[in-house]
Steps between C-alpha positions, in 0.01 A plus 500: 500500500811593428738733717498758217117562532526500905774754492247711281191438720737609801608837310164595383350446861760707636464817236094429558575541910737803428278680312232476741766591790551827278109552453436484869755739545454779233079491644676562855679750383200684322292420789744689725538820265137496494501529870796758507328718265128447701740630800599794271242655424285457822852713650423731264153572538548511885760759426251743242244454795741648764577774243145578424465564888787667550352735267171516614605581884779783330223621302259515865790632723531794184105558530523531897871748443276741260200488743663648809454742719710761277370415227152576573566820635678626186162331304319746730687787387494700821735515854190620697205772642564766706365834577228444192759440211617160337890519555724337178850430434616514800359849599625602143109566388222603714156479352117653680166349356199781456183341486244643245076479502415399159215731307240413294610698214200385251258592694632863475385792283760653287586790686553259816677250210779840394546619859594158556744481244598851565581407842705211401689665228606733746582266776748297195711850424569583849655159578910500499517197591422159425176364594351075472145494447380148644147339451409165713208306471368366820181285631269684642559499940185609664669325840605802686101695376284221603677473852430851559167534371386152722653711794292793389222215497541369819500862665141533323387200615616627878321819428200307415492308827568800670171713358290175554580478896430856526185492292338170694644677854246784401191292374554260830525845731168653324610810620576652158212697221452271228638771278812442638481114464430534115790736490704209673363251332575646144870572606496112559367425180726693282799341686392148475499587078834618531641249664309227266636716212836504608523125548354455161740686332801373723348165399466584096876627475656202714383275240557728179875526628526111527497573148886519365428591130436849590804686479637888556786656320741718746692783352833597680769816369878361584758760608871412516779703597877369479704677789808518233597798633492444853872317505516210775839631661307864549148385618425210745197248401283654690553861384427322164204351562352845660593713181342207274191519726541895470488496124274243456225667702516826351434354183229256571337816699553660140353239335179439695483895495484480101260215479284628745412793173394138290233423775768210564513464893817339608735404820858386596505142583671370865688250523219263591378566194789461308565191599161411428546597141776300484395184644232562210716465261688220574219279682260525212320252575527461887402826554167474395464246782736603731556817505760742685297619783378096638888435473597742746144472689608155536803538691728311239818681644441386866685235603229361755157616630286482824181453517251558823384126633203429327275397890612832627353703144212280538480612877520843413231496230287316721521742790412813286219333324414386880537882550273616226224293581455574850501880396225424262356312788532786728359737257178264433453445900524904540222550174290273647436668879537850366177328228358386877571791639321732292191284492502518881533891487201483235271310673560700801440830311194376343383374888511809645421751213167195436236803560664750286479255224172367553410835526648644196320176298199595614531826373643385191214251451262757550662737258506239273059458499501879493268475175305260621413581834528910489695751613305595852467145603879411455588807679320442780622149481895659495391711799345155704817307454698783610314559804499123575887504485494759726302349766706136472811732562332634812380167594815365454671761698227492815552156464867475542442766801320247686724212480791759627252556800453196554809394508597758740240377738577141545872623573341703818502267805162491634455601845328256804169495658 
């Protein structure tokens, strides 16, 4: 081989080794820009993420900033209730609710249907100023009705207990006419059907108001008044709020005064009320569950309660029912020896009156064979038992004289031989 063809072989190995050197090095390079731009955009999606939750907590911190305190209180639209009116504005707008009865108007003839409207009419052209008229549908609350009729219950049930002592008192004395023990006994009856009723219907309308479909449509009559006039550098707040109060009553008084000529009965609502209504209309649905009235029966704005210890109320309970029963006890033992008692004083009485009686059948057995045996013979036979009662009397009485003598004789001492 010549040195001309090994200088060639040389050069082309060392372009072949270059151009590899050059390969290697280019795929580096793209392999490292692969890995700076992997880098890249992982940055930059770590960076939307923080974005997207920056915006998400802004967004919650805005919610929570419109929810506040404030806020809800200028949703509600009123400052607060005092002396019956809804206060607005800062004492700028004072406002009285009158509720109304509603009418069945189509059950009406049509005179009753024009004096009505008559009435009405008449009410709308005296008014000079602005009235709200206010309709609010509510489920039917039979809560506060049913715990006074089950009271009304329970007294009957009392008065039943009561009229059945007294009733089996008399039949145990059997002291009484049994004219007067019907008479008992039918007072007894007809309260033991009146209490039955009563539970029954207590009963009927606990379970008809479980129902919450049934609903009742409340009418109310808005006044306003805007103390405009009444400038705050002249009049203090609370010589405002008595002139609103002022004005405001004389015209609901006017108002339930004209409505009264519709047959439309009507009142001024407290501030209970009031804020009844309103918690009504912004606690839609809680209210039907919840209402007002078990709010503030349960003592949500006390801080703490007491309660008695529950072995001491169980003490207490025991020692009146402990109390109870030994006056029923008491009044059983007395029954019972005033029954004995009486029995004693009737066998006695029929003891010693035993000849009168014996007598007076006789008599009455006789009377009774009149017919059969004739009129001389049982008169004769009247006369013999007569006579014989007579002479046991005198028997009797010699007899008794006797045993006095006697007696008086073995007291003497005797005298000696």
């Amino acid at each position: 081989m010549t040195n001309n063809q090994i200088t060639n072989n040389m050069t082309n190995n060392q372009i072949a080794n270059m151009l590899l050197v050059v390969l290697g090095i280019m795929v580096t390079i793209l392999i490292v820009l692969i890995c700076i731009f992997i880098y890249i955009k992982i940055k930059a999606n770590k960076k939307n993420k923080e974005i997207t939750l920056d915006n998400v907590s802004n967004k919650k911190s805005k919610v929570q900033q419109l929810y506040s305190i404030q806020s809800i209180f200028n949703f509600m639209e009123f400052d607060r209730i005092e002396d019956n009116m809804i206060v607005q504005k800062k004492g700028k707008k004072f406002l009285m609710v009158v509720k109304c009865q509603g009418i069945n108007y189509d059950l009406m003839s049509g005179v009753e249907k024009s004096s009505v409207e008559q009435g009405f009419i008449q009410y709308l052209n005296t008014l000079r100023n602005p009235i709200q008229i206010y309709v609010q549908t509510r489920t039917v609350d039979l809560t506060g009705s049913i715990n006074t009729y089950k009271q009304k219950v329970r007294d009957l049930g009392d008065n039943l207990a009561h009229k059945e002592f007294e009733y089996n008192q008399k039949v145990r004395s059997g002291q009484y006419e049994k004219q007067e023990l019907d008479r008992d006994k039918f007072e007894v009856v007809k309260a033991r059907n009146l209490y039955e009723y009563g539970t029954d219907i207590v009963n009927n309308t606990e379970r008809m108001s479980l129902n919450r479909n049934i609903l009742t449509k409340q009418y109310y009559i808005i006044l306003s008044h805007y103390p405009e006039e009444a400038n705050g550098s002249i009049y203090g707040e609370d010589e405002i709020n008595n002139i609103a109060f002022s004005e405001l009553y004389t015209r609901a008084q006017s108002t339930i005064s004209l409505l009264s000529v519709c047959g439309i009965n009507s009142k001024i609502l407290d501030s209970n009320e009031l804020a009844d209504l309103l918690y009504s209309a912004y606690n839609r649905d809680e209210a039907e569950v919840y209402d007002l009235n078990k709010a503030i029966n349960a003592g949500y704005d006390s801080l703490y309660t007491t309660a008695q210890d529950v072995l001491e109320k169980r003490m207490k309970e025991l020692d009146k029912q402990i109390e109870i029963d030994a006056i029923q006890k008491a009044n059983d033992a007395v029954l019972e020896v005033r029954q004995e008692r009486e029995n004693e004083r009737k066998l006695k009485e029929k003891e010693m009156n035993y000849d009168e009686m014996v007598e007076r059948m006789a008599q009455l057995v006789l009377e009774t064979n009149k017919d059969i045996l004739g009129d001389d013979i049982v008169e004769d036979a009247k006369e013999k038992v007569s006579t014989k009662k007579t002479k046991t009397k005198s028997q009797t009485k010699e007899g008794s004289l006797n045993e006095q003598e006697k007696v008086k004789r073995a007291g003497r001492p005797r005298k000696s031989a």
